[in-house]
Structure formats: C-alpha cells, structure tokens
C-alpha positions as CSV (number, residue, x, y, z in Angstrom):
1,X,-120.1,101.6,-29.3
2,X,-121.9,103.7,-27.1
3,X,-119.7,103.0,-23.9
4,X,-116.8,103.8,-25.7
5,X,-117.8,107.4,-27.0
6,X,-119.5,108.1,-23.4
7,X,-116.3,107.1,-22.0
8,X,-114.3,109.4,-24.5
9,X,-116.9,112.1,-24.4
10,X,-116.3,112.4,-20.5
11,X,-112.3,112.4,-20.4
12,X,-112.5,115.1,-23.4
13,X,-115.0,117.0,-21.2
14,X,-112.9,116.7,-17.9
15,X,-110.0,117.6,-20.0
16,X,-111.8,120.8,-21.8
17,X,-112.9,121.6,-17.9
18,X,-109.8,121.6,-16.3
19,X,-108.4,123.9,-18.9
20,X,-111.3,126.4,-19.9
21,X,-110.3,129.9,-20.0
22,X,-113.7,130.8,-18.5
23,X,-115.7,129.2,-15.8
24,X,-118.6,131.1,-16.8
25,X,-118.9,128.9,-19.4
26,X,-119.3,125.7,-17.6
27,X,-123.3,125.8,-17.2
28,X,-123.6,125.8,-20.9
29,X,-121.0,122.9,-21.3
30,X,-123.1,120.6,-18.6
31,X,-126.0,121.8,-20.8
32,X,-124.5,120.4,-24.3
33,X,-123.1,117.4,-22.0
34,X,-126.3,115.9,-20.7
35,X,-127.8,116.7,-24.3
36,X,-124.9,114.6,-26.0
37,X,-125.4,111.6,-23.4
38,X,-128.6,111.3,-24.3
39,X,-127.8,111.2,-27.5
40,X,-125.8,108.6,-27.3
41,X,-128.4,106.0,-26.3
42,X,-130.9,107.7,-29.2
43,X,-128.7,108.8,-32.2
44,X,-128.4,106.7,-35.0
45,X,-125.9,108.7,-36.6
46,X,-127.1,109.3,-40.1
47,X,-127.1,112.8,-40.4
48,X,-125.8,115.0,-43.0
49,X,-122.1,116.4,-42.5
50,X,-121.9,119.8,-41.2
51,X,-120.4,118.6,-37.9
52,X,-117.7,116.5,-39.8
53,X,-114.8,119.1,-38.9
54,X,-112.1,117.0,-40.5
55,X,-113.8,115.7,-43.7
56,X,-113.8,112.5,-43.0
57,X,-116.8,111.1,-43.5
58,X,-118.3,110.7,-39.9
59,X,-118.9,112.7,-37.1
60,X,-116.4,111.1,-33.9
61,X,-114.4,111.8,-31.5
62,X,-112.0,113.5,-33.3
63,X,-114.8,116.4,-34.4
64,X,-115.6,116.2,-30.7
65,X,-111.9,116.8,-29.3
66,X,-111.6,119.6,-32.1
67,X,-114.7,121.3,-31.2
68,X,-113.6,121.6,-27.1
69,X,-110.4,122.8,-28.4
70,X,-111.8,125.8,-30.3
71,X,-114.6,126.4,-27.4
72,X,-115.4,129.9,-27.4
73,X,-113.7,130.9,-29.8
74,X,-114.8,132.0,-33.8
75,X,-113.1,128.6,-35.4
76,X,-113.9,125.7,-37.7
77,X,-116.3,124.1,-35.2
78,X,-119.1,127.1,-35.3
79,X,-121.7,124.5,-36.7
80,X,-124.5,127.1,-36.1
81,X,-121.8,130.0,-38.0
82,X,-123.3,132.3,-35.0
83,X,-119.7,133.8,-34.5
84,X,-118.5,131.3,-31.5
85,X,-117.9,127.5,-30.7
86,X,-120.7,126.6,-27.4
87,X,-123.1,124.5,-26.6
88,X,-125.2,124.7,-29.1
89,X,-122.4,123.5,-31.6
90,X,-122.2,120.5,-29.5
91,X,-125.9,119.7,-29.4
92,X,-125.9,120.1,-33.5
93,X,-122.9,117.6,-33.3
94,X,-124.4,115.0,-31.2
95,X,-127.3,115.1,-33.8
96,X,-124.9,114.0,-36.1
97,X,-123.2,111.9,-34.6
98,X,-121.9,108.4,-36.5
99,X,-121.5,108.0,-40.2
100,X,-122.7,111.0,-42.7
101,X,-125.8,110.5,-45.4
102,X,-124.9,111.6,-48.6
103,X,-128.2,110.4,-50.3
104,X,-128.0,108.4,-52.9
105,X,-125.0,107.5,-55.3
106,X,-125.4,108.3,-58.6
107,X,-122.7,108.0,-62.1
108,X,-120.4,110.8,-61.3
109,X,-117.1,111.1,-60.0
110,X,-115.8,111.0,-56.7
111,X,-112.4,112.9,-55.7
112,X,-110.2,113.0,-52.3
113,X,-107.0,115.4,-51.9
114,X,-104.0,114.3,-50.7
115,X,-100.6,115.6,-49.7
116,X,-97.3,113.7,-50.2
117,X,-93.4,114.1,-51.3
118,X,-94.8,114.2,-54.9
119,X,-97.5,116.8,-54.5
120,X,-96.6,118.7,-51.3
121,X,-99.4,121.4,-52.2
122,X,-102.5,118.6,-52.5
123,X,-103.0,116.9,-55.6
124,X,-107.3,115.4,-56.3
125,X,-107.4,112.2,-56.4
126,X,-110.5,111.0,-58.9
127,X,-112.3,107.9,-58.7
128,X,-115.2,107.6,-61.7
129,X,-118.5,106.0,-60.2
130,X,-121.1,103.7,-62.6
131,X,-124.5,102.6,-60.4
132,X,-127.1,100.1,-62.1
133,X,-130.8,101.3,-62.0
134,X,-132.9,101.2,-58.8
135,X,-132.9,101.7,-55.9
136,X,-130.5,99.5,-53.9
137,X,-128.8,98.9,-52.0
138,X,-126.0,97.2,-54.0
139,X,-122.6,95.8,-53.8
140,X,-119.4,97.8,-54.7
141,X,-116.9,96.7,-56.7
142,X,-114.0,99.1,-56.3
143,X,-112.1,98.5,-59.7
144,X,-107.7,99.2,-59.7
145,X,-106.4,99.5,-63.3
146,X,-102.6,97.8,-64.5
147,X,-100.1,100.1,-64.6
148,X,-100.3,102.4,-67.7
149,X,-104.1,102.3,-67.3
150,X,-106.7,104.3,-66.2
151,X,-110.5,104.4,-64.7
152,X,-111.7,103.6,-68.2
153,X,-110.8,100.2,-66.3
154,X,-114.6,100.7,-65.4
155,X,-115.9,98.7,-68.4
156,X,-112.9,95.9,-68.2
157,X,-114.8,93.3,-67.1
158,X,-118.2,93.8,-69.8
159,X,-121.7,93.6,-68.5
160,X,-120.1,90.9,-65.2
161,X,-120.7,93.4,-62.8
162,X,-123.5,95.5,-64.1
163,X,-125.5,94.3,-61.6
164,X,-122.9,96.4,-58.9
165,X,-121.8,99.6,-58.5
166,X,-118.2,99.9,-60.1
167,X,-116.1,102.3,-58.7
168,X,-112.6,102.7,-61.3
169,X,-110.2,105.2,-58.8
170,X,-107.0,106.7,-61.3
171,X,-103.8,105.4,-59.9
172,X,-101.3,108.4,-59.3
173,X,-98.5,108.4,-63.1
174,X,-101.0,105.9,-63.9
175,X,-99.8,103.5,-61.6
176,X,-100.6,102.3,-57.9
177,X,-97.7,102.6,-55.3
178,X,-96.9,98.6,-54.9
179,X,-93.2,98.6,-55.0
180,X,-91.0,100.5,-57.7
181,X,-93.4,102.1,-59.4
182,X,-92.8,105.8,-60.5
183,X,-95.7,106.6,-58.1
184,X,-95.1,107.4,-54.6
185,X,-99.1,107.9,-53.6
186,X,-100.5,106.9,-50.7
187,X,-102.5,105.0,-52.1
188,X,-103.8,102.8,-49.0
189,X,-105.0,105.7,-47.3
190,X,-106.6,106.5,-50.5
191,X,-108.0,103.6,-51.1
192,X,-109.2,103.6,-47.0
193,X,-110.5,107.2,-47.3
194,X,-112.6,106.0,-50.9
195,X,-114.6,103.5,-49.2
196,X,-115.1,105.8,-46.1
197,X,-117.1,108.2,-48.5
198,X,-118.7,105.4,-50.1
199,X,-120.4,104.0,-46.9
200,X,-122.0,107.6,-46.4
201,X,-124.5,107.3,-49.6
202,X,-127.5,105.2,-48.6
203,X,-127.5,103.3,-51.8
204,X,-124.6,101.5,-50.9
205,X,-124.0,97.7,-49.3
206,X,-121.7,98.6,-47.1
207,X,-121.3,94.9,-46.5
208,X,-120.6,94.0,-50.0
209,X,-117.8,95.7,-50.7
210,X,-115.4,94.0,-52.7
211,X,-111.7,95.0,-54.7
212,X,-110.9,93.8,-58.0
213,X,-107.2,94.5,-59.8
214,X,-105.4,93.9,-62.6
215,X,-101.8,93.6,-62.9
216,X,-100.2,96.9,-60.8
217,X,-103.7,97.1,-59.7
218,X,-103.5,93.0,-58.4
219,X,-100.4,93.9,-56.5
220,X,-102.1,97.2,-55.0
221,X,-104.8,94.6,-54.1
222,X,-102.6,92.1,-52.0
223,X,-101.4,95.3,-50.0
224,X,-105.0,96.2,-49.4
225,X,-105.8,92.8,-48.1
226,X,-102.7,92.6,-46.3
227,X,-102.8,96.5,-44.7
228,X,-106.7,97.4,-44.8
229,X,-109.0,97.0,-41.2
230,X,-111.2,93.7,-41.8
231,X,-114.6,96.4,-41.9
232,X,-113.2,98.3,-45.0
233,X,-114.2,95.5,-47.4
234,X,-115.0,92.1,-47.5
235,X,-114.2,90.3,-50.7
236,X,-111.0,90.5,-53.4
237,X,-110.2,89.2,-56.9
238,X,-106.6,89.4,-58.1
239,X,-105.7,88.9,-61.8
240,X,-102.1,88.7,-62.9
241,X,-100.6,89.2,-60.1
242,X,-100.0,87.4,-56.7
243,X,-97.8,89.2,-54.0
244,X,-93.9,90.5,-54.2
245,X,-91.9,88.4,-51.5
246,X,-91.7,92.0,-49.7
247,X,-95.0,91.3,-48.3
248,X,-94.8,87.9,-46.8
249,X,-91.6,86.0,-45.9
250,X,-90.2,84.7,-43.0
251,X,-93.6,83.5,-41.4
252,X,-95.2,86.7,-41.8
253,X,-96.8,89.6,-43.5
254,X,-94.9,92.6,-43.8
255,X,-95.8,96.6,-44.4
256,X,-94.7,99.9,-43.1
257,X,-97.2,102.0,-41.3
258,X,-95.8,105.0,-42.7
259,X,-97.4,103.8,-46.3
260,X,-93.8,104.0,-47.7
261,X,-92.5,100.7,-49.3
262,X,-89.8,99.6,-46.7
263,X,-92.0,96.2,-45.9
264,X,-90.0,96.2,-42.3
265,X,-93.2,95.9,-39.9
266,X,-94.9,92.6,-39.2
267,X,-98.7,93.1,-39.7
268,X,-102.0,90.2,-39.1
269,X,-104.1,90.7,-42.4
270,X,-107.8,90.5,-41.5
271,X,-109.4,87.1,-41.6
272,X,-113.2,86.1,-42.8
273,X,-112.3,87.7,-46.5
274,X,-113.2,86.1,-49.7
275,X,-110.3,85.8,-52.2
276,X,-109.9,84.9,-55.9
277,X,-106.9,85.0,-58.0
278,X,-106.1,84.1,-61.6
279,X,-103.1,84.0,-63.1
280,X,-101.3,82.3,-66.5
281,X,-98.2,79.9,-66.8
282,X,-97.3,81.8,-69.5
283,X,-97.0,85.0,-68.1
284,X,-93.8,87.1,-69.0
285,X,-94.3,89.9,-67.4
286,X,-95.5,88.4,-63.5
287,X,-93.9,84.8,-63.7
288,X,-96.2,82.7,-62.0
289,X,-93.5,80.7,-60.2
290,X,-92.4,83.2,-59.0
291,X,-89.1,85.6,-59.1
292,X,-88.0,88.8,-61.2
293,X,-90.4,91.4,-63.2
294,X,-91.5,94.6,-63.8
295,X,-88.4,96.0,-61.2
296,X,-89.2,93.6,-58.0
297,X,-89.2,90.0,-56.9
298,X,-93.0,88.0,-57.4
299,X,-93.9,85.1,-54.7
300,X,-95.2,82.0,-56.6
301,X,-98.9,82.5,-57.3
302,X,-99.7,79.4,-55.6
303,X,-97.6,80.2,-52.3
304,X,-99.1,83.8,-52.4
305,X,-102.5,82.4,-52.6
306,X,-101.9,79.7,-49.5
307,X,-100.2,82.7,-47.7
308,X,-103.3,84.4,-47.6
309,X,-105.6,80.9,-47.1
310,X,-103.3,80.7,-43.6
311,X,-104.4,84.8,-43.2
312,X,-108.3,83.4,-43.3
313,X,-107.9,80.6,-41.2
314,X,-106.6,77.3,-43.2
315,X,-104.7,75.0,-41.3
316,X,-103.8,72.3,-43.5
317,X,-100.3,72.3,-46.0
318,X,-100.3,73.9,-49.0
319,X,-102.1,71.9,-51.7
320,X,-99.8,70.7,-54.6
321,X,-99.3,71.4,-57.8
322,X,-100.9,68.2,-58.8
323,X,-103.2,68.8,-56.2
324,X,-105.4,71.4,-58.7
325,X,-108.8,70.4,-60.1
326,X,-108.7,70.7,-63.9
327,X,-111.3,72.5,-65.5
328,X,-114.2,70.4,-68.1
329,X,-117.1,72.8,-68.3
330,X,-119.7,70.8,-65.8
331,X,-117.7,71.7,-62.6
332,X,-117.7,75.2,-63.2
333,X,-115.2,76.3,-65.5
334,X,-113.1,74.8,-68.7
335,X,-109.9,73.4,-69.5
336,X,-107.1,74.6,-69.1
337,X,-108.2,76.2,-66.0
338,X,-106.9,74.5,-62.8
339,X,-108.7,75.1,-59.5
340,X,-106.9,75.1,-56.0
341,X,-109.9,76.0,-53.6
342,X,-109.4,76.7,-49.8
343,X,-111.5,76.5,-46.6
344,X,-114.1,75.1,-48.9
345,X,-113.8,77.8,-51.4
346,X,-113.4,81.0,-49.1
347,X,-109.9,81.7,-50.9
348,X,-109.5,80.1,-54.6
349,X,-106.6,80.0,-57.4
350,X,-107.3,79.0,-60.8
351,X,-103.9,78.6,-62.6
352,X,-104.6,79.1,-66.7
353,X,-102.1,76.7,-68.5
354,X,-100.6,78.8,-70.9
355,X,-102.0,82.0,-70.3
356,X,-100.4,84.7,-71.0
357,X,-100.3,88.2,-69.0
358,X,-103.5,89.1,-70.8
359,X,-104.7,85.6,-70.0
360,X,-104.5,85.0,-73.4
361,X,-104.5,81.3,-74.8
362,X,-102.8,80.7,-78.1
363,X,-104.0,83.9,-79.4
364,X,-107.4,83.4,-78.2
365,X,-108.7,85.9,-75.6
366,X,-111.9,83.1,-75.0
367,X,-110.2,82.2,-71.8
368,X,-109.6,85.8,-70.4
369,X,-113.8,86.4,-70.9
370,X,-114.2,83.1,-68.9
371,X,-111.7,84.8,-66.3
372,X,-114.2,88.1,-66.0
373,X,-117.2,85.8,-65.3
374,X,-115.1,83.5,-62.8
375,X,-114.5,86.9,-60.8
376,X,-118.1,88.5,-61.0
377,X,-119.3,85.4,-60.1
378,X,-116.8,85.0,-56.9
379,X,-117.5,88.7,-56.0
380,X,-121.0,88.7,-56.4
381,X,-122.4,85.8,-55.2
C-alpha cells in the first residue's frame, strides 16, 4: 500500500543519508524524494520496465534499495544511461513504480533462467503460451504436464479451455520436482516467477488464474496450493494425483522453504481457493487409497482432498466413502463418477470407479473426455 512504500521509502532514504559519501549530493536526493512521495499518492504503477533492476516484474522496494546503494556511481540503476545513478533515476523510477506493462500477450513462448545444483551456470526455463482471439482480458490456465511429458500438454484438454489463455511450462528431465523425481528444479519459484510475468501483460485476468496438472504435474500442483501466497492464483484442478503423506501429516502441512524436498517446516496453505480433483480406483500407478508408487508414499485421494477442504475453511468430518453422490447424467456428470463436494462445492472430488491412471474405463477413454470438461468447467466458471 502506499503507507507501506512511504514508510520504506523514508528508512531507505535515512539509511542512504547517513551513509552517503557526499553531502553535496543531498539537495538532489530531497529533490527525487519529494518527487517520489508524490508519486506515491498519484502513480498507478503500470509503466514499462526500465526501472525493474532485478527483473522481476515490478518496480519495488527492492529496485529502490538497489538504486540508493549504487548512488553516484556508473551501475545497473542509471535508468537515464547518463553515466551516474541521481535523482533523476529516482524520479524515472517512481514513474514506474508497481507492476510492469508488457502490452498484450500473444502465442509465443515465455522463458525464466534459473540457477540450481543441476545447472549452476543458469539453465532457461520455457513455458509455451496459446491466447484465444480478442481482446481480453481472459483467465489463465497454467497447464503442468505428467512426468515424461512436455508443453505439448497445451492441447491435452481439446477445445475445454479455448476460451483461456493456456500457458504449458516444460518441467526440468521432463519432470516437476514433487519428491524423487530425477529433477531437482526449483520449480515453485518457477512456477511463482511465471505468473509474476504473466500479470505484467494487460490481456491477462490477473484474478482468474487457475493451475491444472496431470499426474507429476497433479503432485507439483498440491505443492503449489500448499506453498504458493493466496494472490498468485486462485483456482486448481488435480488429475491423478492427490498429495504424498510428506506434505500433510500430523495435523499439518508440511514444506521446506529452501524448495528442497525435506517436507520438515509446518506451513498454512492459502484459504478462499477453488479445488477439483479426479482420480480412478483403478489406478496402478497413484493408488487412490493411498500408499506406495512411482518411488514415494500417496495420501488417500479422499483424505488429500478433505485435507485441503480444512485448508479453505471446512469444519465438518470428512465425508464417507458412501457419503459420495453417484453420477446419472442430470446432476451434472455420469456414472461411474462419484462426487464428494465441500463448502458447497468450493473444493470437489469425483472418484471414477474403475478408472485407470489415464482415467480410462474398460478400454474406453469416454470417461477421461468427461474428466476434461468436469475441469474446464470448474476452472472456468
């Protein structure tokens, strides 16, 4: 808010005071200073991004603090590139203060670099982009691939979400950073850093941001709901997979804050979220009740599920097994889907009676189409 940055603006100021190497320069500091609290109560902050020092995606305090510490000097924070960091640099900076404007999205794709163990020189990090026609603004639908996959994941769900712009990100080896997998990416900061540059084209909803995975990318899901601030997105579907028992047990959720896959900090998921998951009885590869596969230890879809109701709010016990609303076409959805709906429909399961992995029915993959339309529906509603 615009307390908040005054107040940080003036300890950073004091701060860059106390310790400036010329007093000289102090007029031309007051100068920038009154500009940038006037600023404050005029700037909407949707300027382009020349005063984003660190690439982040918005111009904040951190710019600010980076810009006092090079003041007077030839460095990073010469907005104006006239061979020295002043006032002038700050008075560009309080123009752009708040969230860059990077126009309008089109189909292209979008790439972040990150450093880890894996790729200690940076590796890019590629996320392919689809927008419909028009002019917006319109929901995002951030789209995480299975393991093995890739963002071809983009056209998974058929023409569901072509009314959205779907966003397919390529998980490091092919594979999101959930528990054992070969990757070692940090993939939440990823994830947190996509949707950052996503909010700074003006085509997109920034309230309709929503997170749909499959399999590996289910489970990358449940750690996004679970590890993600509550203004990143607001809405998830998660097929195939519900969360490992690393991630809540004993009462509580669980992460690590140094994105490694330790699960040994106690973390409050943020609440208001929408939810869906899907998952089949049959499934050999996630068991739905839970236990061994794929090299960790699964939670039982419908605890997982009521885990995260709690996380939204629900009060009540954990509905039953035979608690679940069977599908018959004029409430929604067919047999053999079973509903289990929460804080009247907020955070739902549907449990697919013999559904395999693929959600597959006695060979028939009628049931797994029926599963993309229960999601776009969910998401984009």
């Amino acid at each position: 808010g615009v307390t908040l940055q005054a107040v940080e603006f003036s300890q950073l100021l004091k701060f860059r005071i106390a310790h400036m190497k010329s007093p000289k320069s102090f007029p031309s500091l007051v100068a920038a200073a009154a500009a940038m609290m006037v600023g404050f109560l005029t700037s909407n902050a949707q300027g382009q991004c020349g005063a984003d020092i660190n690439s982040d995606h918005q111009v904040n305090g951190t710019d600010l603090a980076e810009l006092l510490s090079q003041w007077e000097t030839d460095g990073t924070a010469d907005i104006d590139n006239n061979g020295v960091v002043n006032g002038a640099d700050l008075t560009h900076m309080l123009s752009q203060w708040g969230m860059c404007s990077n126009g309008n999205l089109t189909n292209t794709t979008l790439s972040i670099n990150q450093t880890w163990a894996q790729q200690p020189t940076g590796f890019v990090r590629t996320a392919a982009v689809l927008v419909p026609t028009g002019t917006g603004p319109f929901p995002v639908v951030i789209m995480l691939h299975g393991n093995g996959g890739n963002s071809t994941f983009i056209n998974s769900m058929g023409t569901t979400l072509n009314s959205a712009i779907r966003v397919a990100p390529n998980g490091y080896s092919t594979s999101w950073n959930v528990d054992s997998e070969v990757s070692k990416a940090p993939d939440v900061e990823f994830i947190r850093e996509l949707i950052a540059l996503l909010k700074t084209y003006d085509n997109v909803d920034a309230g309709r941001i929503s997170i749909y995975g499959s399999s590996n990318g289910a489970g990358m899901t449940n750690r996004l709901l679970i590890e993600l601030d509550g203004n990143t997105f607001q809405r998830a579907a998660c097929r195939v997979s519900q969360m490992i028992t690393k991630m809540h047990h004993d009462g509580s959720f669980w992460f690590n804050a140094s994105g490694n896959n330790t699960y040994d900090q106690q973390i409050t998921p943020a609440n208001a979220r929408r939810i869906i998951s899907i998952s089949g009885t049959a499934d050999p590869t996630v068991p739905y009740t839970g236990g061994s596969g794929v090299g960790t230890t699964f939670m039982h879809c419908q605890e997982s599920i009521y885990r995260f109701a709690q996380a939204m709010g629900e009060t009540g016990p954990q509905l039953t097994d035979a608690a679940g609303v069977p599908g018959n076409g004029a409430n929604g959805y067919s047999a053999p889907f079973v509903k289990y709906s929460y804080r009247n429909g907020q955070v739902v399961h549907y449990k697919l009676v013999g559904g395999t992995h693929g959600l597959a029915v006695n060979g028939s993959n009628v049931y797994a189409t029926e599963a993309n339309q229960l999601i776009a529906s969910f998401l984009l509603q």
